[in-house]
Each structure stands twice: as structure tokens, then as C-alpha cells.
N, C-alpha and C positions, 0 to 999 in steps of 0.2 A: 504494500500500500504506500500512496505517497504520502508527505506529511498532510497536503490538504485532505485526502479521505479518510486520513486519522482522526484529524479536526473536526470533518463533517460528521464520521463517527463516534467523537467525545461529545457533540452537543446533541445527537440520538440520544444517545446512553443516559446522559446527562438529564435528557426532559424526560427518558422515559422511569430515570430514579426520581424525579419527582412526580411522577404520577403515583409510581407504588407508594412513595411517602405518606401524600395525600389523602390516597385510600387508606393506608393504615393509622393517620389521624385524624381522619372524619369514621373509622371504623367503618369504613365500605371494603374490606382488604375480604377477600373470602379465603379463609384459610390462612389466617395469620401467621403459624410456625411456617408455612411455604413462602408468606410474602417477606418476612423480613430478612431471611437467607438471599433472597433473589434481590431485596435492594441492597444487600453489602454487598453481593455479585456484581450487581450492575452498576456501582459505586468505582469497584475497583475496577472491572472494564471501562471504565470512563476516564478514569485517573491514568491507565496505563495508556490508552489513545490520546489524552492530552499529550501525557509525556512523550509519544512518539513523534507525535506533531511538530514537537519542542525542534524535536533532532534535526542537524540541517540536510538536505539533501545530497545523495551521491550518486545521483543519476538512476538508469533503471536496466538490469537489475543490480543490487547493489552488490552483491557477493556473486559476481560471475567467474568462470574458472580463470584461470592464469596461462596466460598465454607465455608467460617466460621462460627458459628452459635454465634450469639448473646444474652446471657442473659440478657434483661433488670431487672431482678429480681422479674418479677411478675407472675414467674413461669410455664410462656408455653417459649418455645424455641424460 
């Protein structure tokens, strides 16, 4: 992902943690032991896509293979 689809996916995440909030402080949450695991979920999915956002770009993709060749000096490449 790039850092903008990170972004666009932290402010998902992000409204869709305050919707669960919401319900579970207006007590419209159904199933409360399921809803509040799913907004510390969805908390830290939002936290970790901001953070990636943060990061600055390295093109795409970022960890492509190495085109270098390597002499260890034992004479194969």
C-alpha cells in the first residue's frame, strides 16, 4: 500500500472505531464482550495505518529483489 491508502485507511478505521464507541455508549452495541475486543482491534488497525502513512515513500515495490551480483571471492558469482 502506498502511504496515501494507508491514510485513506486510518480515517476508515478511525470513523469506523467511533461508530463501535458510540454504540457501546448509547448501549446500542449488541453483544458487548464482541464489541469492545473489535474496537481495541480496530483502534490498533488505525494506529498502525496512520503510522505507515507517516513513512516516507520508496517507490513501488519497495522491497524488490537485487539486481546486484555479489563477489564473495570464491569465484562463482
Amino acid at each position: 500500500m502506498t502511504p496515501d491508502q494507508h491514510a485513506a485507511r486510518a480515517e476508515q478505521l478511525a470513523a469506523a472505531a467511533d461508530d463501535i464507541y458510540q454504540a457501546l455508549a448509547d448501549g446500542r452495541a449488541e453483544g458487548a464482550a464482541y464489541a469492545d475486543p473489535q474496537l481495541t482491534a480496530t483502534i490498533a488497525l488505525a494506529r498502525l495505518h496512520a503510522a505507515l502513512a507517516m513513512r516516507p515513500s520508496r517507490g513501488w515495490p519497495p522491497h524488490g529483489p537485487s539486481t546486484e551480483v555479489v563477489d564473495y571471492g570464491d569465484g562463482f558469482p
